[in-house]
C-alpha positions, 0 to 999 in steps of 0.5 A: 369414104372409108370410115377407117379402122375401130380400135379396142384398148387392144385393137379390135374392131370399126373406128376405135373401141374398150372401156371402163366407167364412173360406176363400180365396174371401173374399181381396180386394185389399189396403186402404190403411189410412192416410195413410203408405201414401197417401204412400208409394204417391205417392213410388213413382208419379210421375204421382200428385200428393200433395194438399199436406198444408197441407190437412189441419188440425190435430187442435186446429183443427178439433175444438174444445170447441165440440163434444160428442164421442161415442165408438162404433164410429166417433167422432162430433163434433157442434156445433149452435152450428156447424151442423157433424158430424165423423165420426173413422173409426179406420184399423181400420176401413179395409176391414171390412165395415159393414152399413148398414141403414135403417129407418123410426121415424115414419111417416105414416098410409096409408103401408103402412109402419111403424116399425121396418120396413127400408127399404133395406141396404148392405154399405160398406166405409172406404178411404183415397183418394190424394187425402186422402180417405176413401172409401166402397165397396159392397161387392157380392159376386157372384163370388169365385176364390181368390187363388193361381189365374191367374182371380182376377184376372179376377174382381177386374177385373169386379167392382169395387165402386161408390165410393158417396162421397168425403169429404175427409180435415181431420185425423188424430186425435191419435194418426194412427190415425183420419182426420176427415171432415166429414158435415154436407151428406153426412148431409142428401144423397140417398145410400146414408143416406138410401135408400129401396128403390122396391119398398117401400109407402112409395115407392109412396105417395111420391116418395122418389127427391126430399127436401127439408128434412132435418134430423138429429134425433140421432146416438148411438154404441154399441161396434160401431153407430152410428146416426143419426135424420133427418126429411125430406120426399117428395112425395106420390103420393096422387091430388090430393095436389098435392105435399103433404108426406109427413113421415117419420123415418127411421134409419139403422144403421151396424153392424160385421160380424165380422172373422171370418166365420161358416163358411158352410154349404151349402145343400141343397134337402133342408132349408128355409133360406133361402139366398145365393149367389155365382159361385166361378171357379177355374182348374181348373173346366170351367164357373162353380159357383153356390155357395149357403150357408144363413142362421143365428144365429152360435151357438158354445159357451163356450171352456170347453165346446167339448169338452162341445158336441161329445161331444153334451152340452148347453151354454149358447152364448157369445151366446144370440138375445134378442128383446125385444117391443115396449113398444107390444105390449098387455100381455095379448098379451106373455107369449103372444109371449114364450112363441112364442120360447122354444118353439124352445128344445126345438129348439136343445137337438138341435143341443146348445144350452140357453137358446139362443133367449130372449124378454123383455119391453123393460126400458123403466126400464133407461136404458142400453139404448135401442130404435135400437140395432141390437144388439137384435133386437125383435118391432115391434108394428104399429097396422094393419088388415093381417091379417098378421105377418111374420119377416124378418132382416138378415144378414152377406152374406159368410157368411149370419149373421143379427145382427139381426131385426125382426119385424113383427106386425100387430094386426089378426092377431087378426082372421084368428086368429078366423076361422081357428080359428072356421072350422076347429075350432068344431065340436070346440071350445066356446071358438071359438063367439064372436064375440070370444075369451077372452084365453086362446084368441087368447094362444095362438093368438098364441103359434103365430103367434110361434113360426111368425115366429121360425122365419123370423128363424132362416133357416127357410122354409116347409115346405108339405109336412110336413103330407102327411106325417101318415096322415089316420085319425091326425089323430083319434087322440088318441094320436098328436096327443100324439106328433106333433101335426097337421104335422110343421113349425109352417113349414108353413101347416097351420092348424088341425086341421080333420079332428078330429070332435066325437065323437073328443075333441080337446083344444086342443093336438092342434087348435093347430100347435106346433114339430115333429120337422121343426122340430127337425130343420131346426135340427139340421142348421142348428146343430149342428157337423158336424164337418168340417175346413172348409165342403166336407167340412160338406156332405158330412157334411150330405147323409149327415145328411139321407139317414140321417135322412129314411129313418129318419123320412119326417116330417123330409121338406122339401116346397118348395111355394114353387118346387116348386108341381105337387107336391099334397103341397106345398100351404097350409091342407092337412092329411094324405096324402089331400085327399079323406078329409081335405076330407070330414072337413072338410066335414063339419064346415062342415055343423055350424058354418054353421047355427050361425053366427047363433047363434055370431056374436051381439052386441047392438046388431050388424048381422050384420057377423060372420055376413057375415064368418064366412059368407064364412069358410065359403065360402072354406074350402070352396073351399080344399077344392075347391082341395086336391083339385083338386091330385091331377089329373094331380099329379106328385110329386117328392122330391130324392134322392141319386145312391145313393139307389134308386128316382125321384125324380119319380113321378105320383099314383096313378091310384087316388088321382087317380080318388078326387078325382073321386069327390070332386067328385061327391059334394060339389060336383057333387051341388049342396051346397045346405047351403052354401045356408043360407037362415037365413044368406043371408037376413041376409048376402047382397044380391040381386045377389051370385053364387051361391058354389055355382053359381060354384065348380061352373063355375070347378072344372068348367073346371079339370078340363076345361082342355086343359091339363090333359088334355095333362098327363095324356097326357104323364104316360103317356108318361113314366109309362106303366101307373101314369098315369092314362090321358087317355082315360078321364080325360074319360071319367070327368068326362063321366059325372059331368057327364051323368049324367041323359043315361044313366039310363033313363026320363025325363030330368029336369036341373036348373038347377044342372046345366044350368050345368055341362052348358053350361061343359063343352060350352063348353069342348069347343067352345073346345078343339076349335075353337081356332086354337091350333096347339099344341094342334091338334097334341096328342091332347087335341083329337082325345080331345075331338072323340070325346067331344063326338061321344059327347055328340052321340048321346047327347043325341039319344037323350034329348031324346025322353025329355024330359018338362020344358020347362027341360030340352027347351029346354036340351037342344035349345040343346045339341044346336044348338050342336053342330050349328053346330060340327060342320056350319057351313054348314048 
């Protein structure tokens, strides 16, 4: 499950992002808050002219009973007898923060979007212009100094917030406190309202840059929101769309940020948050510090319950995190969500909350709440084809606190659900033996997807390598899956557990992920107080947390394998410490579930689309074996570790380890597995030109092990590693036995077709490494390791060609033994 975009203030980057704080990094200039102040500052400054105040109206003139008035956030004034909108902004709002976010309500079919999905965001703030207007401002938070130091006023000058617009002020409100200003065009034009981010599905299906015929379809207010529903029209991109319309509806929330911001907490990479950042300056730095701070929910404890909260009990938070579900979710499938939200309850109550998290179903008779309304958060439930879900957030870009999520579930999630769990656990569980699953089963398998989804709304990352932290003889023991389960993080894409054999009876929740130690940890770290005077002495407290905690228990380790990929423990759809025990154990399963298939996958009146289907479901599961493994060659691994912790942090994966994937290799795809050759199945699924799967996953991971690339990270290994690497040299020498092993038995040679295949790649990639132009690798020892083995390879298919007794195999070899030849001595 993606785990969708990350946002700055400005757009930047993984699941949201920018920010400010409580501390003296947050100061900014002062705001002009009202009129008195424009007037004054015009007395002071005489090349500033005061707009004569005769243009300014009175209140009375200009809000009359034509209007229907609607009081929120901002007040709003609308006559559609006058085709006119007045906004009445109060001077309190002057110089707060206010998130702008926009989103789609109705969508057009094929667009790759749906409703509820965010289509842009900005940080604005209210000001009082000098020319009696109001004006809006980006608020852009890139680099921040503290106000008393000299530096500050170099970062104020380069950084100067965009004016995104100006609205001429036509009145004061009857008590000036609040300014009028006209929005009827404003509402209708093509800005920061009505935007539409270019990376989006939907502006890749139409031209969003250019609308035409808007028009608003409501205005509703709300205490700290106000929101705003307008349909318009963009020219489709469609291919022979000849500018047809593209019709959407699109809503746009204007929501009050807190006057005080959440204390930010410091984001560590030893833990899985997504995170913001700003540039600090500060008089007294040597060079410019990039400071990140993590993503969280505003939880605090009643005023009454503080001390309770901090001597560790459990307390109740002022605002518990309420998701609701869509009322357009099938009504089977909502307790099932439900229950994926409140399974994180467990976790909040180690940082000290009880009811912290809470779902429910959408009160859809209450009439005093309504869907738009930015104060609620939702599961938005998605009529697509898209196997998918997805847990974004919105959150304040000052302090990283998440005020509002959406989360997009896709319907067709349930078609990946089946093929995963059928694929991986049909051999131990009856129930996953059908083509279409009992609403219990796929509930529950909807319930982990939910809680995985969850995990993201609360700042949470993946965590691909929890997983490397369960020893694989334990994935079997059902003692310890009741203790543990499989992974240590339902964050990890550790699906299903594949390595449990029939005979080792496995229930259903020691198959199925669930929250984690990880998990509870994670959240821990993320909510609890940490008891510091202010957000640096936090961070202190935090790292000795995180040293403490993951020495006492290796299973709270964060493995990154988002920006961290070399390590093999960080990888997805893995389970355990050893990919090659585990992917045997896995495969052992694939060998009693693809005979069965046509069996399991019956439905009258089909056409074997689900065998199709589950059969490539086979395929796929052992590439990602072979994938899993792989890994291990020439892997590094690195875990982050503190100045005073002892050892390194970056070591090679045994050399013991690394000759097992080979083994590995050997045994289950260069010993041709000819089980994944079911004629009972192919017969029913695959035309006669498709590739041979088996034949085309022997060369691509054949290539793999033998791509220079490799080797030469191999040989660097040694260098830094020395004696615990393993050596390049007997790497090839390794892979070459493997590969030519009938050259070396005695007596007749016999090669079949499945290793004549592989026999030709390896020699073409030795033929390409040690031909090639390329001066790098010219350079390197890779090509003078692999000159002595084509060598090698020279004598030793001379020796066994007069052994041959096939004519397959004479012309095969003698075809080798020529194009070495061709190499070695062009000329001849």
């Amino acid at each position: 499950m993606k785990s969708i975009k990350i946002t700055i203030a400005f757009m930047v980057a993984c699941c949201w992002l920018v920010g400010l704080g409580n501390t003296a990094f947050g100061q900014k200039k002062p705001v002009v808050t009202s009129w008195d102040q424009v007037a004054d500052i015009v007395k002071k400054d005489t090349s500033i002219k005061a707009t004569p105040r005769t243009k300014i109206k009175k209140y009375s003139e200009v809000i009359t009973k034509d209007f229907v008035t609607s009081k929120g956030l901002f007040t709003v004034h609308n006559s559609k007898e006058k085709d006119l909108t007045y906004f009445e902004i109060p001077d309190s709002l002057m110089g707060q923060d206010i998130m702008v976010i926009n989103r789609l309500t109705k969508a057009p079919g094929g667009s790759g979007m749906y409703p509820g999905e965010e289509l842009d965001e900005k940080t604005i703030q209210f000001e009082v212009g000098k020319d009696s207007s109001i004006r809006i401002r980006y608020d852009l938070i890139v680099s921040q100094a503290d106000s008393t130091n000299a530096i500050y006023k170099a970062v104020t000058n380069s950084n100067l917030n965009p004016i995104a617009a100006s609205l001429p002020i036509v009145a004061y409100g009857p008590d000036r406190k609040s300014f009028v200003v006209e929005v009827t065009k404003f509402l209708k034009d093509k800005n920061f309202i009505n935007s539409v981010d270019q990376n989006t599905q939907l502006a890749k299906f139409a031209n969003t840059t250019v609308m035409k015929d808007p028009y608003v379809e409501f205005i509703h207010t709300y205490p700290i929101n106000v929101e705003i529903s307008i349909s318009k029209n963009f020219d489709s991109k469609k291919a022979g769309a000849n500018g047809d319309p593209v019709t959407v509806e699109t809503h746009c929330s204007f929501i009050q940020l807190p006057k005080t911001p959440l204390r930010r907490r410091y984001f560590d990479p030893r833990v899985g948050y997504f995170a913001d950042n700003y540039y600090a300056f500060a008089d007294d730095q040597q060079k410019s510090e990039l400071r990140k701070f993590i993503l969280r929910w505003r939880l605090e404890p009643k005023d009454a319950d503080v001390e309770k909260w901090k001597r560790g009990e459990l307390v109740e938070p002022k605002k518990p995190i309420v998701i609701y579900v869509d009322p357009a979710t099938p009504k089977q499938w909502r307790p099932y969500l439900i229950q994926g939200i409140n399974d994180w309850q467990k976790a909040f109550e180690q940082a000290g909350f009880k009811n912290a998290i809470v779902g429910k179903e959408w009160p859809e008779n209450d009439t005093t709440m309504h869907m738009d309304d930015a104060r609620y958060s939702m599961i938005n439930y998605f009529p697509s084809e898209v196997e998918n879900a997805y847990g974004p957030q919105v959150h304040d870009p000052r302090s990283g606190e998440i005020i509002q999520t959406h989360i997009g579930w896709y319907h067709n999630v349930m078609s990946l659900l089946h093929d995963w769990y059928m694929v991986q656990a049909a051999a131990v569980d009856p129930r996953a033996r059908k083509p279409k699953f009992d609403d219990e089963l796929m509930g529950n398998l909807i319930r982990f997807v939910s809680s995985h989804e969850v995990g993201h709304t609360m700042g949470l990352r993946h965590n691909f390598g929890s997983s490397s932290q369960t020893p694989v003889d334990s994935l079997r023991n059902k003692h310890y899956l009741d203790m543990h389960g499989h992974t240590a993080s339902i964050m990890d894409y550790a699906r299903f557990n594949y390595v449990a054999q029939p005979e080792d009876h496995i229930p259903e929740e020691d198959l199925f992920p669930r929250i984690g130690e990880y998990d509870k940890w994670a959240i821990e770290w993320g909510y609890k107080d940490a008891g510091g005077k202010n957000a640096d002495a936090d961070k202190l407290i935090l790292s000795r947390w995180i040293v403490t905690r993951t020495s006492q228990n290796p299973r709270l380790w964060f493995g990154d394998g988002e920006t961290k990929k070399f390590d093999p423990r960080c990888q997805t759809e893995d389970l355990s410490d050893n990919a090659m025990v585990a992917s045997t154990y896995g495969i052992k399963n694939l060998k009693r579930i693809l005979p069965n298939l046509p069996a399991w996958t019956h439905e009258e009146g089909g056409i074997n689309e689900s065998l199709s289907d589950m059969y490539t479901q086979v395929q796929q599961q052992y590439f990602r074996y072979m994938g899993h493994v792989l890994k291990n060659v020439g892997g590094v691994r690195y875990t982050i570790k503190s100045e005073d912790q002892k050892g390194p942090a970056t070591t090679p994966v045994p050399k013991k380890m690394q000759q097992d994937a080979l083994r590995f290799f050997n045994t289950q795809l260069f010993t041709t597995p000819l089980w994944l050759l079911n004629t009972n199945v192919i017969n029913k699924t695959r035309l006669p030109s498709q590739p041979n799967f088996v034949e085309d996953t022997q060369v691509k991971v054949l290539n793999s092990l033998m791509d220079v690339g490799r080797i030469n990270q191999l040989l660097e290994s040694s260098k830094q590693f020395g004696a615990t690497a393993y050596p390049a040299e007997q790497y090839v020498s390794d892979v070459h036995k493997m590969i030519w092993r009938e050259l070396k038995a005695g007596g007749a040679v016999k090669i079949d077709s499945y290793h004549r295949n592989l026999q030709k790649s390896y020699l073409q990639n030795i033929l390409v490494i040690v031909s090639a132009k390329d001066e790098a690798n010219a350079e390197t020892d890779a090509s003078s390791l692999i000159r002595a083995d084509l060598i090698l390879l020279q004598g030793e298919i001379n020796r066994a060609i007069p052994r041959v007794e096939d004519a397959m195999t004479m012309y095969h070899l003698k075809d080798l033994q020529s194009r070495i030849k061709d190499l070695t001595n062009p000329k001849r």
